[in-house]
SEVO-176291 format. One record per residue: residue number from 1; z, y, x of N, C-alpha, C in turn. Coordinates in Angstrom, 1 decimal. Layout:
// SEVO-176291
<node i="NUM" n_w="Z" n_v="Y" n_u="X" ca_w="Z" ca_v="Y" ca_u="X" c_w="Z" c_v="Y" c_u="X"/>
...
***
This chain:
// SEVO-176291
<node i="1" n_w="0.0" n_v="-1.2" n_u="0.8" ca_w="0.0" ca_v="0.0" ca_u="0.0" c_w="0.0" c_v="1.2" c_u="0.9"/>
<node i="2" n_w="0.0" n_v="2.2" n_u="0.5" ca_w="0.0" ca_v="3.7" ca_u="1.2" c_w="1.4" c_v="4.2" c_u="0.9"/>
<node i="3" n_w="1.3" n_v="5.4" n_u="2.6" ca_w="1.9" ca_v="5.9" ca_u="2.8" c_w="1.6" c_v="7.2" c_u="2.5"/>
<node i="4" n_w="2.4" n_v="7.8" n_u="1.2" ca_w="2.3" ca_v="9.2" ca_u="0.7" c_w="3.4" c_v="10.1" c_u="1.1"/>
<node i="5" n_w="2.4" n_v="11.3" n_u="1.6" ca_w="3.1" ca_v="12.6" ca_u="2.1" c_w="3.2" c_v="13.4" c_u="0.5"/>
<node i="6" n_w="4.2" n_v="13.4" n_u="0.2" ca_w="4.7" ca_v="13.8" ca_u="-1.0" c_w="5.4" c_v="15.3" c_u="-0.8"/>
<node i="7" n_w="4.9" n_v="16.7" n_u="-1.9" ca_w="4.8" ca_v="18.1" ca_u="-1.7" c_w="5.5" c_v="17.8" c_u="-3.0"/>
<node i="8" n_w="6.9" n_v="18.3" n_u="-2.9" ca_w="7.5" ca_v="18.8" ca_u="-4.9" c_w="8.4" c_v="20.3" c_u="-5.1"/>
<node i="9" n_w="8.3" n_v="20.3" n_u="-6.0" ca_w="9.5" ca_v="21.4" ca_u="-6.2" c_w="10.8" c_v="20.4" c_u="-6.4"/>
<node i="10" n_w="12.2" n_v="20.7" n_u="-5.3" ca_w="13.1" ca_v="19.8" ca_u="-5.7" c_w="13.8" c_v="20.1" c_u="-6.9"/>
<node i="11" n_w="13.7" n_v="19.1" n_u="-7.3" ca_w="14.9" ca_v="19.0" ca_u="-8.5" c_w="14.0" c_v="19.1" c_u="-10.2"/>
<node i="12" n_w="12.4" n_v="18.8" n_u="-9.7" ca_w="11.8" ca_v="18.5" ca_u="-11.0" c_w="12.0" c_v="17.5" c_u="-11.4"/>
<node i="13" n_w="12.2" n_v="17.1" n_u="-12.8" ca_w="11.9" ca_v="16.1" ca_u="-13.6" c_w="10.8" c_v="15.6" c_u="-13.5"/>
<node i="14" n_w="9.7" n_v="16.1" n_u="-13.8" ca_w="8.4" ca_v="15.5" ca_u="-13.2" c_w="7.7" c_v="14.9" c_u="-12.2"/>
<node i="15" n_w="8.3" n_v="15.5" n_u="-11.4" ca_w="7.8" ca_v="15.6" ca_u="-9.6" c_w="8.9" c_v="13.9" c_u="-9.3"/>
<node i="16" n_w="10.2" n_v="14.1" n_u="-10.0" ca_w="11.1" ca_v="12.9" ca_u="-10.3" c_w="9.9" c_v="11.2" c_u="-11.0"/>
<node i="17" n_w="9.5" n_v="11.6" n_u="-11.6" ca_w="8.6" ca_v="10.3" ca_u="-12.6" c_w="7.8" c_v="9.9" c_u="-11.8"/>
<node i="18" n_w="7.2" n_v="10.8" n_u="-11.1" ca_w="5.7" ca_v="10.9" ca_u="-10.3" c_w="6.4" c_v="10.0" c_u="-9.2"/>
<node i="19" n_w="7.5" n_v="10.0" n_u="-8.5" ca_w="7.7" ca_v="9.2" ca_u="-7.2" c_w="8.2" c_v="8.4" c_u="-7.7"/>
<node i="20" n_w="8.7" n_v="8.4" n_u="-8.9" ca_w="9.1" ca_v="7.0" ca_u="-9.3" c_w="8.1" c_v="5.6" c_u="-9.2"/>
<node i="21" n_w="7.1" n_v="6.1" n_u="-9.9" ca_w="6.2" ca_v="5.3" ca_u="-10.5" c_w="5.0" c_v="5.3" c_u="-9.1"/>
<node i="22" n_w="4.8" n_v="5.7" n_u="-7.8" ca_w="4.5" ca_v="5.5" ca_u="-6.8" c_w="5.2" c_v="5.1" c_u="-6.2"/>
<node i="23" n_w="6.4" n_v="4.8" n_u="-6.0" ca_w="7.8" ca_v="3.5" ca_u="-5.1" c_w="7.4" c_v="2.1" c_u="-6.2"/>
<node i="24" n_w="7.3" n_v="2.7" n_u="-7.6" ca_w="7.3" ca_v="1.0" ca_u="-8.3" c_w="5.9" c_v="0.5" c_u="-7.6"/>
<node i="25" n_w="4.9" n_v="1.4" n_u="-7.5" ca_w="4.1" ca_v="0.8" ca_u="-7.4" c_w="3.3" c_v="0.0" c_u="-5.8"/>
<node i="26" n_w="4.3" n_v="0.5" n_u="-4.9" ca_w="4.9" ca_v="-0.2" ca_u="-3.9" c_w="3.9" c_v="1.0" c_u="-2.8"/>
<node i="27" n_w="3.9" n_v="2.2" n_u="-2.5" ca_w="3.9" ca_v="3.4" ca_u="-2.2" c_w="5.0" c_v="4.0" c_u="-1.3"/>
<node i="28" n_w="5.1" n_v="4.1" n_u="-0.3" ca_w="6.5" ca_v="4.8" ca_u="0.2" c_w="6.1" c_v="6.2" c_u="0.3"/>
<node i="29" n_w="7.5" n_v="6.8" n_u="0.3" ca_w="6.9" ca_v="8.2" ca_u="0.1" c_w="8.2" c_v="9.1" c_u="1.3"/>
<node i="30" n_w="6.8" n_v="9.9" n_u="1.8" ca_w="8.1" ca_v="10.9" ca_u="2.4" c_w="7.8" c_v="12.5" c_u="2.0"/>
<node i="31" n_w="9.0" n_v="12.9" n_u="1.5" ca_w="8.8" ca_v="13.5" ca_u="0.3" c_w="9.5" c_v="14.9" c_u="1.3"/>
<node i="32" n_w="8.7" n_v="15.9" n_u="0.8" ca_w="8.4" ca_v="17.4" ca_u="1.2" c_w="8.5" c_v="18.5" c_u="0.0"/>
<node i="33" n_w="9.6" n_v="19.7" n_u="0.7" ca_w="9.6" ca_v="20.6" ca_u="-0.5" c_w="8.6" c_v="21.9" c_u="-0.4"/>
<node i="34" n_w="7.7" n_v="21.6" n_u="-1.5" ca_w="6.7" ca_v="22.6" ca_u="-1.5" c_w="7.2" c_v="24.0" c_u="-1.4"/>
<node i="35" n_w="8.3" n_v="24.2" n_u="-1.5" ca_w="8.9" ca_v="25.7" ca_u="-1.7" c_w="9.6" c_v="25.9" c_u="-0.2"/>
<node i="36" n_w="9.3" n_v="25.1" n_u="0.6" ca_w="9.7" ca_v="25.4" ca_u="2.4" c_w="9.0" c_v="25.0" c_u="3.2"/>
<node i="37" n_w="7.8" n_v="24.9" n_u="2.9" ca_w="6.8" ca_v="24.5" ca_u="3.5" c_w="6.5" c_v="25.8" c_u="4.5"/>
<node i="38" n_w="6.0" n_v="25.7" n_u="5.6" ca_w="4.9" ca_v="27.1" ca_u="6.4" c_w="3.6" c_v="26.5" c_u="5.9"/>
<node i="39" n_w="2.9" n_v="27.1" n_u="4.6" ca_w="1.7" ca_v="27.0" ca_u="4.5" c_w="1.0" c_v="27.7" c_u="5.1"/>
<node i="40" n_w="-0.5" n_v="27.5" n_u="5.1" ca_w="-1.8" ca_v="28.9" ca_u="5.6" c_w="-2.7" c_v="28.9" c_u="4.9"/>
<node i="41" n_w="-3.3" n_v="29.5" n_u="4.6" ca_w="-4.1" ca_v="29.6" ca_u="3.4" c_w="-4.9" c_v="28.2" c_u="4.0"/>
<node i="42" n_w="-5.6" n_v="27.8" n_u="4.6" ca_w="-6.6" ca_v="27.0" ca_u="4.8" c_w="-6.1" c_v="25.3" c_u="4.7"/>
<node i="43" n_w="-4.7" n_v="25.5" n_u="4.8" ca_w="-4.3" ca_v="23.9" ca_u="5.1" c_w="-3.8" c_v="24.0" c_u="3.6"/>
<node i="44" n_w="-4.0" n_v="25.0" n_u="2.2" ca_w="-3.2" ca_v="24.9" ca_u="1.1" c_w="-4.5" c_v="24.4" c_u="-0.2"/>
<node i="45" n_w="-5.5" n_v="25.3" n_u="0.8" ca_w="-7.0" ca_v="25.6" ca_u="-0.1" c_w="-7.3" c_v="23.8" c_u="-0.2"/>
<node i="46" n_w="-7.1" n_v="23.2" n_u="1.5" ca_w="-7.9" ca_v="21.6" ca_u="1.6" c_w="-6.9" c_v="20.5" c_u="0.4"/>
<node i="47" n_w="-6.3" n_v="21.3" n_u="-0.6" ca_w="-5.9" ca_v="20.1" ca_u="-1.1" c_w="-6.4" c_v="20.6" c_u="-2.5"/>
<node i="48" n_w="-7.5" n_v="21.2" n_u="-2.8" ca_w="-7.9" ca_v="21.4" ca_u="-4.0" c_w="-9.6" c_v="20.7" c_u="-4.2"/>
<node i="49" n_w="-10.1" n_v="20.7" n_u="-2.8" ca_w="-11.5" ca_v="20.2" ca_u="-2.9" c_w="-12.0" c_v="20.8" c_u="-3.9"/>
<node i="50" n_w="-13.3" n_v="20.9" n_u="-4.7" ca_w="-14.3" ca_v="21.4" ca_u="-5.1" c_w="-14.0" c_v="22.3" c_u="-6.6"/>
<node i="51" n_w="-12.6" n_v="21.5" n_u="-6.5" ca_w="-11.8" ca_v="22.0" ca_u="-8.4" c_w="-12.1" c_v="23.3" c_u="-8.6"/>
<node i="52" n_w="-12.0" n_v="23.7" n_u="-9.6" ca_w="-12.4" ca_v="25.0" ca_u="-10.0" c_w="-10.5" c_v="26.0" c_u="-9.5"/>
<node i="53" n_w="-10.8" n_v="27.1" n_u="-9.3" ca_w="-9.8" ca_v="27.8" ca_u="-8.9" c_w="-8.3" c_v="28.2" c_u="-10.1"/>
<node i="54" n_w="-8.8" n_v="27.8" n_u="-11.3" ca_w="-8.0" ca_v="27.8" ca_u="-12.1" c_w="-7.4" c_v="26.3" c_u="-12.1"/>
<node i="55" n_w="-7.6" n_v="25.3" n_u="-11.8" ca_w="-7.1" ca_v="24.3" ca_u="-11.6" c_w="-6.0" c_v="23.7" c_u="-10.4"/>
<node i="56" n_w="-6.0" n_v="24.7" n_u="-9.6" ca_w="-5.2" ca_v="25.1" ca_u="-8.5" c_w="-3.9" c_v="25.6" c_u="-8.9"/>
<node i="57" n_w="-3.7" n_v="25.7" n_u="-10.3" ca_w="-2.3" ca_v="26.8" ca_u="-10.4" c_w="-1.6" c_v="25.6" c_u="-11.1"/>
<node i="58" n_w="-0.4" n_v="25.9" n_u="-10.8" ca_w="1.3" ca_v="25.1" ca_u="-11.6" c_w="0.7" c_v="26.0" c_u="-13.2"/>
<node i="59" n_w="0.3" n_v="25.3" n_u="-14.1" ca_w="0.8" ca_v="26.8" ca_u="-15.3" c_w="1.9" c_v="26.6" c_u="-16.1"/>
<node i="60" n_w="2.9" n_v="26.0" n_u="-15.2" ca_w="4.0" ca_v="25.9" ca_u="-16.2" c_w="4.7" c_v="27.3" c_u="-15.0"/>
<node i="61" n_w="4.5" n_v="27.7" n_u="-14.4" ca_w="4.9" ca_v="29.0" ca_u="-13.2" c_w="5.4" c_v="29.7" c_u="-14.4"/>
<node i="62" n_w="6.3" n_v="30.4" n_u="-14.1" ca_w="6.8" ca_v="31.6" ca_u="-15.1" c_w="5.6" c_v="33.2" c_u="-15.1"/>
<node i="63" n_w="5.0" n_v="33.3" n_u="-13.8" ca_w="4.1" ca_v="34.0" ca_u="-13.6" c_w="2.9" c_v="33.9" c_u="-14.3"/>
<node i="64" n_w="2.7" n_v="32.7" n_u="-14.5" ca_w="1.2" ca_v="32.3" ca_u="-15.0" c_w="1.3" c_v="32.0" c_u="-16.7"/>
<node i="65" n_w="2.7" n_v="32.0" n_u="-17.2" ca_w="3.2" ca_v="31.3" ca_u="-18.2" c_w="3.3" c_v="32.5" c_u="-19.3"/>
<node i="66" n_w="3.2" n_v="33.7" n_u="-18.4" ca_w="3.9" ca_v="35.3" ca_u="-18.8" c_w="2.4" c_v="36.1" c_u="-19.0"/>
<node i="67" n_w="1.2" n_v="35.3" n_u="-18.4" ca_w="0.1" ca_v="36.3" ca_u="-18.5" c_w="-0.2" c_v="37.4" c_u="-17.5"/>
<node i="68" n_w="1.0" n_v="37.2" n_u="-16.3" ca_w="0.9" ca_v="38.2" ca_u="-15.3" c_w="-0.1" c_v="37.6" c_u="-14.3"/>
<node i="69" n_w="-0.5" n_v="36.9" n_u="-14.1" ca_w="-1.2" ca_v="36.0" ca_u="-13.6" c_w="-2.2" c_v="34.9" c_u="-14.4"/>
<node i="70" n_w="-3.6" n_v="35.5" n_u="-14.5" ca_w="-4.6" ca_v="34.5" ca_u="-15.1" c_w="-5.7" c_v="33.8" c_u="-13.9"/>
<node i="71" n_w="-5.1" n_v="32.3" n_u="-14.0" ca_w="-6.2" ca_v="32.1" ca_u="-12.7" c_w="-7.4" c_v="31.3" c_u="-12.9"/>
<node i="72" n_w="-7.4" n_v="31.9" n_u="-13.9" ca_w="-9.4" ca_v="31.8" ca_u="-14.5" c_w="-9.7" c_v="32.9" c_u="-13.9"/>
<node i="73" n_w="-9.2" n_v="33.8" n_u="-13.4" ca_w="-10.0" ca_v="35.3" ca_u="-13.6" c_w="-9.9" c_v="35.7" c_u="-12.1"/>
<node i="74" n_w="-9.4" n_v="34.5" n_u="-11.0" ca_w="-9.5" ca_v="35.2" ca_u="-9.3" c_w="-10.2" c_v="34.6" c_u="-8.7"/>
<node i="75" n_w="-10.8" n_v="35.2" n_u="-7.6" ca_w="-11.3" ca_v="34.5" ca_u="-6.5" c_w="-10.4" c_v="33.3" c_u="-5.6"/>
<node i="76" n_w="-11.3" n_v="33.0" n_u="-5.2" ca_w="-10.3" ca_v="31.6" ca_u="-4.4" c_w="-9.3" c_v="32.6" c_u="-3.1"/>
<node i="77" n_w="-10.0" n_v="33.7" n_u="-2.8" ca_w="-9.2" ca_v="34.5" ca_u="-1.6" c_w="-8.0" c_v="34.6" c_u="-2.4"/>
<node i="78" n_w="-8.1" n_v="35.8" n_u="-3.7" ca_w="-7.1" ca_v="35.8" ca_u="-4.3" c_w="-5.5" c_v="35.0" c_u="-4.7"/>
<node i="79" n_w="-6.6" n_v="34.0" n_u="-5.2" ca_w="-5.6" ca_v="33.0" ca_u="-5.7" c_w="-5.0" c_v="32.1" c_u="-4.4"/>
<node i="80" n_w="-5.3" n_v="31.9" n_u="-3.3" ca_w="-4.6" ca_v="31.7" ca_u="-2.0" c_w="-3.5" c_v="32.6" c_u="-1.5"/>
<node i="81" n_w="-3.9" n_v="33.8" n_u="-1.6" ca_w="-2.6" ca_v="34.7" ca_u="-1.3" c_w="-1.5" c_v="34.6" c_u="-2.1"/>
<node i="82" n_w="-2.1" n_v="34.7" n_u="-3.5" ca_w="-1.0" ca_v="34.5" ca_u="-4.5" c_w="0.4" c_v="33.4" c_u="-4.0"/>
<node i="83" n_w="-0.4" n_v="32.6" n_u="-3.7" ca_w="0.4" ca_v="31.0" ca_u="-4.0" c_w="0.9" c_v="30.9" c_u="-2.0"/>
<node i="84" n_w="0.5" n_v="31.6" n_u="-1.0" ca_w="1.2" ca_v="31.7" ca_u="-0.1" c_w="2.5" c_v="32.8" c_u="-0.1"/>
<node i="85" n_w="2.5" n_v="34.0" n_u="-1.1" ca_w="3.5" ca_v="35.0" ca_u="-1.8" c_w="4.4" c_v="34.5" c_u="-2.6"/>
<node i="86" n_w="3.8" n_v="32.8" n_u="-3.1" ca_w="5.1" ca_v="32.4" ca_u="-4.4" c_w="4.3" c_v="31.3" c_u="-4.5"/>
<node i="87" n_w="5.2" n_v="29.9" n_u="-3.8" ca_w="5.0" ca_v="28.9" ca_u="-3.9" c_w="4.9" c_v="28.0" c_u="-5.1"/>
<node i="88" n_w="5.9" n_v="28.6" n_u="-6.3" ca_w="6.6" ca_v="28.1" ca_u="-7.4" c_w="4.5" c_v="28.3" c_u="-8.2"/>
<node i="89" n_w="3.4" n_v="29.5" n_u="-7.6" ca_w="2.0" ca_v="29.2" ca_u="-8.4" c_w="1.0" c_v="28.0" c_u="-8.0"/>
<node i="90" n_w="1.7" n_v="27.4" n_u="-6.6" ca_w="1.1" ca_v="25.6" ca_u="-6.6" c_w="0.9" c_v="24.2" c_u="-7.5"/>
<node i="91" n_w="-0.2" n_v="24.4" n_u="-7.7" ca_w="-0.1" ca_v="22.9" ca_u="-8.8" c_w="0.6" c_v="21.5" c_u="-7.8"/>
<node i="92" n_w="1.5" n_v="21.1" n_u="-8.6" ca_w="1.9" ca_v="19.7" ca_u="-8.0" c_w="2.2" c_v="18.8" c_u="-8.8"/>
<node i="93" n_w="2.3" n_v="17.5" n_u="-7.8" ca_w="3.1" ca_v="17.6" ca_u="-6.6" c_w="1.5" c_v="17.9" c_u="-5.8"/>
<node i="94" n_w="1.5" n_v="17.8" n_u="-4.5" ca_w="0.3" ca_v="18.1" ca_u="-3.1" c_w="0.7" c_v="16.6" c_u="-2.9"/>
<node i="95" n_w="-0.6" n_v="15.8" n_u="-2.8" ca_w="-0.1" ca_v="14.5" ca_u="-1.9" c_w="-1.4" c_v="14.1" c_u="-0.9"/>
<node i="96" n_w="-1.0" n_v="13.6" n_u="0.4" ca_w="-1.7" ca_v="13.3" ca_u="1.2" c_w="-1.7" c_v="12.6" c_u="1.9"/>
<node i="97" n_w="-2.4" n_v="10.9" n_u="1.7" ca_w="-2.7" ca_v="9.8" ca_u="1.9" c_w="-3.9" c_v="9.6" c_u="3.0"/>
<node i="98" n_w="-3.6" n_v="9.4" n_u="4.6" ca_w="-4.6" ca_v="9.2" ca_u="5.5" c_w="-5.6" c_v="10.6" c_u="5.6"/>
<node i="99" n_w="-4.9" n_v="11.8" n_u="5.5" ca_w="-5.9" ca_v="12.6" ca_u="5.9" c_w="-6.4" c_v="13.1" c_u="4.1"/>
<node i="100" n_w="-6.9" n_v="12.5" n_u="3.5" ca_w="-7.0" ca_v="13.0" ca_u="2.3" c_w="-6.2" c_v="13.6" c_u="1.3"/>
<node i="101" n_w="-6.3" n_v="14.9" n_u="0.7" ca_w="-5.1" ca_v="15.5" ca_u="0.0" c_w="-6.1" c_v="15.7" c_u="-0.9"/>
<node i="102" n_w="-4.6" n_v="15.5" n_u="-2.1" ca_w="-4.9" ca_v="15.9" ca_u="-3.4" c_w="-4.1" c_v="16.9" c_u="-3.7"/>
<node i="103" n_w="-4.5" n_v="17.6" n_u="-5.1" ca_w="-3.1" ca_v="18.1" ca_u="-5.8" c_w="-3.1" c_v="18.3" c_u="-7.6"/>
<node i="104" n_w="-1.8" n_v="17.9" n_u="-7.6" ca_w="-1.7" ca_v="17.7" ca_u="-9.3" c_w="-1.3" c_v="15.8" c_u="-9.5"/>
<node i="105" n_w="-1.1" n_v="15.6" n_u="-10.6" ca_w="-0.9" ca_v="14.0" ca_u="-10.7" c_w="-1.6" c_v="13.8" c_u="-11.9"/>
<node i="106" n_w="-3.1" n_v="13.3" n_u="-11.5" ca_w="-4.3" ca_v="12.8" ca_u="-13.0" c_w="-3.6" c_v="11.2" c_u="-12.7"/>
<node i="107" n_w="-3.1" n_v="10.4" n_u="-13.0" ca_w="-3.2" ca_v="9.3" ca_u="-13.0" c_w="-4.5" c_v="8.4" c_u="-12.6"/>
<node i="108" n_w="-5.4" n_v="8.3" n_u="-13.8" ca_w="-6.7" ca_v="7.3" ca_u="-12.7" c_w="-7.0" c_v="8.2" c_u="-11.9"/>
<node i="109" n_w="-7.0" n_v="9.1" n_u="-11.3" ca_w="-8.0" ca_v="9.5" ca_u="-9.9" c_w="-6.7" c_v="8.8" c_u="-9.5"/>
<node i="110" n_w="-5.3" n_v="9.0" n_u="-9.4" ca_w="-4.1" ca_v="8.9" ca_u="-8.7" c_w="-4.4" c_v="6.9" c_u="-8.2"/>
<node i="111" n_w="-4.9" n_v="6.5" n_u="-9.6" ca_w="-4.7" ca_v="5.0" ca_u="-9.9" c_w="-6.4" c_v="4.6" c_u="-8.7"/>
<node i="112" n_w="-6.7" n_v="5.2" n_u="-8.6" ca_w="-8.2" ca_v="5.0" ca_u="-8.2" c_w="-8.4" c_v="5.3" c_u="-6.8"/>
<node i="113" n_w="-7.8" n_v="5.9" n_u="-6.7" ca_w="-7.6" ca_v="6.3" ca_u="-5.1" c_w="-6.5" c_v="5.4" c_u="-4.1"/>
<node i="114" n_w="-5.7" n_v="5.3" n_u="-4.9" ca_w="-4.3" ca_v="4.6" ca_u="-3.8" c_w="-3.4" c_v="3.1" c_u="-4.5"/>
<node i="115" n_w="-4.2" n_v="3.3" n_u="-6.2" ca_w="-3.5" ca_v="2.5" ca_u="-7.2" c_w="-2.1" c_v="2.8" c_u="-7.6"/>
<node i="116" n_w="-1.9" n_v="2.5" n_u="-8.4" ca_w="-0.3" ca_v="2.8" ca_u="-9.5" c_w="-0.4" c_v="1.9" c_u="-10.2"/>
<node i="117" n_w="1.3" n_v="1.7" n_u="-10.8" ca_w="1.0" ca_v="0.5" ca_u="-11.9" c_w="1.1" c_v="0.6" c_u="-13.5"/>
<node i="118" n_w="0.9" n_v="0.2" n_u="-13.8" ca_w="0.5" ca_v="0.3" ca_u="-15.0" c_w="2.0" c_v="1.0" c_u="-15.9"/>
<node i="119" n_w="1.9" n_v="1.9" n_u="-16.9" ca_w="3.6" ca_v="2.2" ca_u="-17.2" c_w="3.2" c_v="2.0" c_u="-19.0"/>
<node i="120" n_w="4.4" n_v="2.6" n_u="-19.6" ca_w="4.4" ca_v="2.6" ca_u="-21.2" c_w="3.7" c_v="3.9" c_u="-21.5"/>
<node i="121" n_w="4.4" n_v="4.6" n_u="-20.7" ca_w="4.4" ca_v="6.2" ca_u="-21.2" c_w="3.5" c_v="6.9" c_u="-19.7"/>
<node i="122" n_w="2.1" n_v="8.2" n_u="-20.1" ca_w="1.9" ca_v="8.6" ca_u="-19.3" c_w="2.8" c_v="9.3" c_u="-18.5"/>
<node i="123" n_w="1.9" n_v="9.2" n_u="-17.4" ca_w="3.3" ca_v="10.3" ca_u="-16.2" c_w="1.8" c_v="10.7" c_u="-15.6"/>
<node i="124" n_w="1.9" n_v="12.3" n_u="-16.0" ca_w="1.3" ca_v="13.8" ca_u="-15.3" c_w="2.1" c_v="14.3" c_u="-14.8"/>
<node i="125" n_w="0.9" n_v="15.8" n_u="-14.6" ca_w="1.8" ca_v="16.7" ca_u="-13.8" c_w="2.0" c_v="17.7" c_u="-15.3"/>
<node i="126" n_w="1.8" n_v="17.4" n_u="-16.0" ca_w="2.7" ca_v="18.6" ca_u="-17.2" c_w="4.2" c_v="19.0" c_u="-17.2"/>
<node i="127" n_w="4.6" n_v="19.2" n_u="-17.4" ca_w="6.1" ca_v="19.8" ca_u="-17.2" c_w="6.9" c_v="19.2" c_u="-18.3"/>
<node i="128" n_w="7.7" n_v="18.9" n_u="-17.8" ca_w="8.3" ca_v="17.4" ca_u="-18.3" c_w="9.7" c_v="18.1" c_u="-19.8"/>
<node i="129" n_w="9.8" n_v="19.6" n_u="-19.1" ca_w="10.7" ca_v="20.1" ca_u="-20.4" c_w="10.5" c_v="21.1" c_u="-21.2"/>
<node i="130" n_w="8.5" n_v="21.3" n_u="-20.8" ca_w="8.0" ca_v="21.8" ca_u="-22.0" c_w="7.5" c_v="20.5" c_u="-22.8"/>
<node i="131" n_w="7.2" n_v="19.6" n_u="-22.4" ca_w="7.0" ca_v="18.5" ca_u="-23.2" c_w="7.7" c_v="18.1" c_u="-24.3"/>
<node i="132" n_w="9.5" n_v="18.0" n_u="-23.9" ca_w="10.1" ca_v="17.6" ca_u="-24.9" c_w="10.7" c_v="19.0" c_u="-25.8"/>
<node i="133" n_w="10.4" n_v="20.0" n_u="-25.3" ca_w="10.5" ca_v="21.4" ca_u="-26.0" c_w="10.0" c_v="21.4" c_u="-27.0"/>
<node i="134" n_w="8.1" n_v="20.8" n_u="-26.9" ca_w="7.0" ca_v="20.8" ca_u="-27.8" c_w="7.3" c_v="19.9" c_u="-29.0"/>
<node i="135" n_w="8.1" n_v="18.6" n_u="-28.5" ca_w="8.5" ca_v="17.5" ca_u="-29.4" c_w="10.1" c_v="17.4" c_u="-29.7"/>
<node i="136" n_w="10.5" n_v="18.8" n_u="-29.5" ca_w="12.0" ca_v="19.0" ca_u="-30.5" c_w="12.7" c_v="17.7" c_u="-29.5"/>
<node i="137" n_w="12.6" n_v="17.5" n_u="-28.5" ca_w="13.4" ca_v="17.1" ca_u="-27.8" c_w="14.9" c_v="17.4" c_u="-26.6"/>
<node i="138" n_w="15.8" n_v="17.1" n_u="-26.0" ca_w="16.0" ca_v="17.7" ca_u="-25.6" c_w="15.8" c_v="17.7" c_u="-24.0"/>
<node i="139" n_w="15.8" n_v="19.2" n_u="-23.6" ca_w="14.9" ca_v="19.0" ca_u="-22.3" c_w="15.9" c_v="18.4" c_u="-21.1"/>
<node i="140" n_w="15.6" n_v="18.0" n_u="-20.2" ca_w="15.6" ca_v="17.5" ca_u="-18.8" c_w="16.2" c_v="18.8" c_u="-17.8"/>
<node i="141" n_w="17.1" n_v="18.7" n_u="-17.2" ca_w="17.7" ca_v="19.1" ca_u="-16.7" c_w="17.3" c_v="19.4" c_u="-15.1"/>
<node i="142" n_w="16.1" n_v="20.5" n_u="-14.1" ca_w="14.9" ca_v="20.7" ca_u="-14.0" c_w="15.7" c_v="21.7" c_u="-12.3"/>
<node i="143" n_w="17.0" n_v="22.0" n_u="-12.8" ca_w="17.6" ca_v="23.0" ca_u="-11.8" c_w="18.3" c_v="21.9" c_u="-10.4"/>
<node i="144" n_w="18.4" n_v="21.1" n_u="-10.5" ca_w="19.3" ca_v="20.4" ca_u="-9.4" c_w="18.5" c_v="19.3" c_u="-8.5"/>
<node i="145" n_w="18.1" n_v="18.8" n_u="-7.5" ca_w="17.2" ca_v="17.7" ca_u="-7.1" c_w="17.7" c_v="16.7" c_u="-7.4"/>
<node i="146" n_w="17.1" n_v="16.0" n_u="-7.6" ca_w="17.0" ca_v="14.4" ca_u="-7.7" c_w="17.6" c_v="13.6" c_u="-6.6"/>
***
């Protein structure tokens, strides 16, 4: 199996499911906090590949969530400074297997690329306590690391 260089914000619930279900799936991970990272624009840009520049952004960000930030609407310079100014506008988790980086958690590309196992319930990169927000749930507890 692979060895995943794993990017989170600590103490997500989400970023929590995502390493779960890459350890079940027999994945080791050594796991990095995207919010202490020394990025540069160029080693942040190689984990988005050809994606459109709005697909680059966390939009559960409070910045991008508020409208103060629309990243349909910047250039890729733009939206690189952004996100080296405030880590928290990174889509995650960043993961990078042999040289290859991705970012975000699609499942089959996830499943297709390195494999995962099969679960009940999807696990994305959505935000795990707007999710149960949406479904009158109660939310996950999102402040403390895992």
């Amino acid at each position: 199996m692979a060895h995943v260089i794993f990017w989170e914000k600590p103490g997500c619930a989400g970023n929590a499911r995502q390493k779960a279900l890459l350890k079940a799936s027999g994945h080791t991970l050594e796991v990095r906090s995207i919010l202490e990272e020394a990025w540069d624009g160029e080693r942040i840009r190689s984990f988005f590949g050809a994606r459109p520049v709005a697909e680059w952004f966390n939009m559960s960000s409070p910045r991008v969530k508020s409208g103060e930030i629309v990243p349909a609407t910047l250039e890729p310079e733009e939206a690189i400074a952004l996100m080296l100014a405030d880590h928290l506008l990174i889509r995650r988790p960043l993961m990078e297997v042999d040289g290859r980086r991705e970012a975000g958690f699609d499942a089959g590309r996830v499943r297709a690329w390195i494999g995962l196992a099969d679960t009940a319930a999807p696990v994305t990169d959505t935000c795990v306590q707007e999710t149960a927000r949406a479904a009158g749930k109660p939310e996950p507890d999102c402040s403390t690391p895992d």
